[in-house]
C-alpha positions, 0 to 999 in steps of 0.5 A: 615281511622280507621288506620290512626285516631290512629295514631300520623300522622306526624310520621306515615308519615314519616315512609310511606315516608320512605316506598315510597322512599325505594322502589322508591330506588330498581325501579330506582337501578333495571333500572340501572342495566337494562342498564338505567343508567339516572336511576342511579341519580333518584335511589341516589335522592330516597335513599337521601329522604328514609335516610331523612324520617328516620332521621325525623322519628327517631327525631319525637319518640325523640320529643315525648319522650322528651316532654312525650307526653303520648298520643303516646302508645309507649312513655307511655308505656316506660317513665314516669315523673320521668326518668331523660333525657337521660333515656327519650331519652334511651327509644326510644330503650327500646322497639322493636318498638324503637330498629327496628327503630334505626336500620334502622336509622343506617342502613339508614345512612350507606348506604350514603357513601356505594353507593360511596364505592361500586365504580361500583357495586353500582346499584346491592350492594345498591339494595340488601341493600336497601331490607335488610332496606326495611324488617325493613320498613314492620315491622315498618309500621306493627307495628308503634311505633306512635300509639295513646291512646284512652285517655292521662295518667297523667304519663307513665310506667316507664322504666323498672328499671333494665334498668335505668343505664348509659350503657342503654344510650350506648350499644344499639345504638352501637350494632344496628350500628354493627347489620345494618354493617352486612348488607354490606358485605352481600350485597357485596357478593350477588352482585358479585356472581349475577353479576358473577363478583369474583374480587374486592368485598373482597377488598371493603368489608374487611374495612366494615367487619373490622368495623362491627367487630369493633363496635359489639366487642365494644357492647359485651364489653360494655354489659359484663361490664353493666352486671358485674357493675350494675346486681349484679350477679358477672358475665360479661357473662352468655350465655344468648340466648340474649347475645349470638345473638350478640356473633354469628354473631360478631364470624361469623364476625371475620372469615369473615375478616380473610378470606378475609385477606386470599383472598387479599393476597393469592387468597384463601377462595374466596368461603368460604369468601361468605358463611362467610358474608351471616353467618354473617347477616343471623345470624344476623337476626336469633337471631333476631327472636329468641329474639323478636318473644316470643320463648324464653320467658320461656328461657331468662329473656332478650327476648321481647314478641311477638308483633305478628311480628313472621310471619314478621320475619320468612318472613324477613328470608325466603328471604335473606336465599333463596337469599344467598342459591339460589345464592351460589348454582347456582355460587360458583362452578364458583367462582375460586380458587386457589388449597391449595398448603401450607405446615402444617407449614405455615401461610396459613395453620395456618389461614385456621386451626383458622377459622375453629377453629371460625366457629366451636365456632360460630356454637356451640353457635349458637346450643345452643341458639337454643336449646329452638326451636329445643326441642320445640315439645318435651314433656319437651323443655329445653335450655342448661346452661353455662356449656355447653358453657364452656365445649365445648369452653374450648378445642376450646380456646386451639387450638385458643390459639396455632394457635395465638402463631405460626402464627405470625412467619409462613410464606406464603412458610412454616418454618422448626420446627427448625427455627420457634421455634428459633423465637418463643425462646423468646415468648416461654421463656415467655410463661414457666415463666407466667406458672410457676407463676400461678403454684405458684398462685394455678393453677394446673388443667392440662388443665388451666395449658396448657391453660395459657401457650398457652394463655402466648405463643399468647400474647408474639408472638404477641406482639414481632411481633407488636413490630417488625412491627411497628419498620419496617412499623410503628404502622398502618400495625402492627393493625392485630397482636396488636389485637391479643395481645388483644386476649391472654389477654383476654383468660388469663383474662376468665380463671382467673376470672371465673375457680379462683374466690372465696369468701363467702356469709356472714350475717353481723350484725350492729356494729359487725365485721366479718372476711371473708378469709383476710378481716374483714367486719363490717356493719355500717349503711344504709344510706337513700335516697339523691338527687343524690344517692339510698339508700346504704349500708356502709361496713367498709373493713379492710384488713390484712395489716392494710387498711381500706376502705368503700364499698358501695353496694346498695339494695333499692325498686324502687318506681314505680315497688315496684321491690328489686333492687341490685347494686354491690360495686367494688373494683379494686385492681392490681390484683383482684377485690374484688366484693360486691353483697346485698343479704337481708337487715333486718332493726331489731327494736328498743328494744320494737319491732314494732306495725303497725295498720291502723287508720279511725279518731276517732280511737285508737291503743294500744303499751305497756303502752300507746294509740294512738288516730288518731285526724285528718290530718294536710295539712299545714304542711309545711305552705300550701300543695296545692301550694307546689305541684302545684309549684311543689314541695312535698306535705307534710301531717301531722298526728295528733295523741293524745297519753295518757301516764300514764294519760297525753295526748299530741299530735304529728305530724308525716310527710307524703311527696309526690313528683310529681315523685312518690316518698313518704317519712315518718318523723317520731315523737319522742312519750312522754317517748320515742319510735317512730311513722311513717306514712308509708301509707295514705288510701285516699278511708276512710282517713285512715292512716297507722302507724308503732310505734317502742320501746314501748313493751317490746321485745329486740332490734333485730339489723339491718342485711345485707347479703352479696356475697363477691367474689374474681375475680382474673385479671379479668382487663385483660378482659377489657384492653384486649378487648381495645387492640382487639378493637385498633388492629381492628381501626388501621387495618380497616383504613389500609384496608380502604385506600386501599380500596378508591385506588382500582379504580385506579387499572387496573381490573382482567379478571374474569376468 
């Protein structure tokens, strides 16, 4: 009873619901493959009302968000009244709570159209899918994102700032979609392998397997670009062990479908194809516990605490790693398959070679990341940095880079030398000019120099394919060579971008211009606050052609976290990316320099030649403060202060605004003479103010300074419209492998042999 009397009920409800009915699922799919098949409507009947309880479930968090309902734990601790309200609702995923719940929202809804895609395998596919749902279940009744506070806050936390961005309303939803897909081709491979039936599977999981592909590369892409547009470090990709627990399965992911590929048109890689999915969702899981159990809390500054779910986790694992390794052991040498009768020269032999090529990447990074645990017992644990990651994925990118330039123009029989490089004369004609012109533009590494003509000879082959296919078939069978178009673009984008960027870090002072490489850079001011926009900085650019334009990065203090924030300022030429990241900003001060001194009434401060008296507070500032803020809008104080000069006393009223959202501006007031004075602070415990008094000494104007990183990101566009042309390829072949997949009923089945 203690339990539930903390609990918010109606959600703590619906997330029991979801437990019952999840579980009423597996009994009644469990009946079904006992030979009760009356089973089989009350198993769809419990998966129905399991979805439903999700879905309320998932839309009583957002109420309680939308409404800030601060009494719930979860909300307060991850919204505030200051979030505009789409961060509100951003903050159902901003915790581990809310991100395991969407999760199994995704995943609860995906598994509706699964059950009739699953065609005759449905009661063993949805059984052992609806266990991966149940494990986010356990989890989430464990460790409930509807607890109660014993008492309400007048506000909440506040969302992490770094968190406040456009993206953060995107990327996690779609990365939970492609984490919750992985699910499914899994599940169709423990299927066939329990039910010993070897036909048919592949054929029904590719379109999945395409799609999970699909959305987690949206994901990543989506991920590199917050990081590049919004952190300021200059970068898309860091190898964090976060970033890289999407990347392993999405690589686990891309060889699973190009050997199920290879097992529809060819009967090959049926064994393989099963090790793939389980990869693919294992590591799934795997990256899971490395994120969210505390392991890597000193590794990664993307991690979540531990919530004291690691036990949960490692359990969650312990079953399906002993499902899949139970099953492959005891089944896959029955699994038939054919003998590998392609000669070197052949797509069959091409594509064995690039997944093995894939897997070998996967397994690299998946080292890597876990290099924190596996050094855990050593005396000084450590994790690896990006240098690794690129130094042993450079040679693997080579070889990928080849295999794309040839496959295209292999056949299933082979292909004498002669004839393929005959085919490939054009491709290859393209391949030595793209070469010789990065020769031109500066690159000279041997290995780049191999890299680009590699990278060159995919795109070319690639594209003359896509070209030649869609003439032929049309556009929709031509999905897997478009996509690899996207690859040997992006390839030539990562070289570019990172092995070429240059540029410099710079002190500006205000009104002074200053030359860095072809541009002239002059700070001209910082701007303040607005309605709709953070404090800026504003840079004048001119380039040696005589253009100009103004750059605008931002480096502001966030109100609740008191935490420095910096926004980059991009430029996107043609052909580079001019990248403006705020290091430091020295505001300098007027000529007499800066006092600042707290003052309890009655008392006095000296500046130079002149006394300030702080007299009183002044709260009808703005004509009445209380009804202002009960109206809801900012209480404005002023500060009476008397100040003697030369014998004459006058008296001034700087301004001291609070806004409900936390927010605090100062006005300041013009002193007699000249010079300044500001609140910047108001002790309420002794009604005691804080000010700050400028050019009233005798020091120097010390001018206001920002220190920018400005760099060069040369082609670093063809990252991005290279992803595009990935993720096209990938929809058009989806919803080809789709449409065959909706004909296989119709099909006459296979003996199992």
């Amino acid at each position: 009873m203690s339990y539930l009397a903390h609990l918010y009920l109606p959600g703590a409800l619906t997330l029991w619901c979801a437990l019952l009915f999840s579980v009423a699922t597996l009994w009644g799919y469990a009946a079904v493959l006992r030979g009760d098949e009356s089973a089989r409507s009350f198993a769809r009947r419990a998966y129905t009302f399991f979805a439903v309880s999700v879905v309320l479930c998932s839309a009583l968090l957002l109420l309680a968000l939308a409404r800030r309902d601060f009494r719930i734990e979860y909300v307060q601790q991850y919204s505030g009244l200051d979030l505009k309200w789409y961060f509100q609702l951003a903050a159902f995923w901003a915790g581990q709570k809310g991100s395991f719940l969407i999760w199994l929202l995704w995943g609860s809804l995906l598994g509706l159209p699964l059950r009739r895609a699953a065609g005759k395998a449905e009661a063993p596919v949805m059984g052992i899918y609806t266990m991966t749902l149940l494990g986010l279940v356990f989890i989430l009744v464990r460790e409930s994102p509807f607890v109660m506070l014993g008492s309400t806050p007048l506000d909440g936390a506040g969302l992490n700032p770094l968190l406040q961005d456009n993206w953060m309303v995107i990327h996690p939803p779609i990365m939970f979609v492609g984490f919750a897909a992985s699910a499914i081709p899994f599940s169709f491979a423990m299927a066939s392998l329990w039910r010993r039936q070897y036909d048919g599977w592949a054929a029904r999981a590719f379109p999945w397997a395409l799609g999970g592909f699909l959305v987690l590369g949206c994901a990543i892409l989506l991920g590199g670009y917050w990081a590049y547009k919004t952190l300021g470090w200059g970068g898309y990709w860091g190898w964090d062990p976060v970033e890289n627990a999407s990347l392993v399965p999405w690589l686990f992911g891309t060889a699973m479908i190009h050997g199920l590929y290879m097992e529809r048109t060819r009967g090959r890689f049926r064994r393989a194809n099963y090790v793939f999915a389980s990869l693919t969702f294992l590591s799934v899981l795997y990256g899971t516990f490395l994120t969210r159990s505390g392991v890597l809390a000193d590794f990664s500054v993307h991690s979540f605490v531990d919530l004291g779910i690691s036990g949960w986790l490692i359990g969650l694992m312990g079953v399906f790693i002993g499902m899949a390794g139970l099953l492959l052991a005891l089944r896959l040498r029955e699994v038939p398959a054919a003998p590998n009768s392609d000669p070197l020269l052949s797509r069959g032999s091409a594509l064995v070679m690039a997944t093995i090529t894939i897997t070998v990447c996967a397994l690299v990074v998946l080292v890597g990341t876990s290099a924190p645990l596996l050094t855990r017992f050593l005396k000084n644990p450590g994790q690896v940095g990006p240098s690794f990651y690129n130094r042993v994925n450079l040679p693997i990118a080579l070889l990928v880079a080849l295999l794309l330039g040839f496959v295209p123009y292999l056949t299933w029989r082979g292909e004498e030398p002669r004839v393929l490089l005959r085919k490939l004369l054009w491709p290859a004609a393209f391949a030595v000019i793209a070469t010789v012109g990065a020769a031109v533009a500066g690159v000279h590494e041997p290995l780049h120099v191999a890299f680009v003509l590699l990278a060159s000879l995919a795109l070319g082959a690639n594209l003359k394919k896509t070209i030649e296919k869609a003439r032929a078939n049309g556009i929709g069978r031509a999905g897997g060579y478009l996509a690899h178009v996207g690859v040997g673009v992006i390839l030539l984008g990562i070289l570019a971008s990172s092995a070429y960027d240059h540029g410099a870090k710079v002190t500006l002072e205000q009104g002074v211009p200053q030359k860095v490489e072809d541009l002239t850079l002059t700070f001209e001011r910082s701007l303040p606050r607005t309605a709709t926009q953070r404090e800026r900085m504003e840079v004048k650019v001119e380039r040696a052609d005589g253009t100009s334009y103004l750059a605008y990065p931002k480096l502001f203090m966030n109100d609740r976290t008191r935490q420095l924030m910096v926004n980059p300022y991009i430029r996107s030429l043609t052909l580079q990316d001019v990248y403006f990241s705020p290091i430091e900003y020295d505001p300098g001060q007027a000529a007499g320099g800066g006092q600042t001194a707290e003052l309890a009434k009655g008392q006095s401060m000296r500046a130079g030649d002149t006394e300030l008296r702080f007299v009183d507070f002044d709260l009808n500032a703005d004509g009445n403060a209380m009804k202002a803020m009960e109206a809801g809008g900012p209480m404005t104080i002023g500060a009476v202060l008397a100040v003697n000069r030369g014998g004459q006393e006058q008296r001034v009223r700087p301004l001291y605004r609070f806004r409900p959202s936390g927010e605090v501006e100062s006005t300041p007031a013009s002193l007699p003479g000249g010079g300044m004075v500001a609140v910047t602070g108001i002790n309420a415990s002794n009604g005691a103010v804080r000010l700050d008094v400028e050019g009233l000494g005798s020091a120097p104007a010390q001018p206001a300074k920002l220190s920018l990183d400005v760099t060069k990101k040369p082609l670093i566009a063809l990252v991005w419209y290279g992803l595009y042309v990935v993720l096209a390829g990938g929809a058009l072949a989806a919803t080809q492998r789709l449409r065959q997949a909706l004909q296989f009923d119709r099909l006459p089945t296979k003996p199992t042999s």
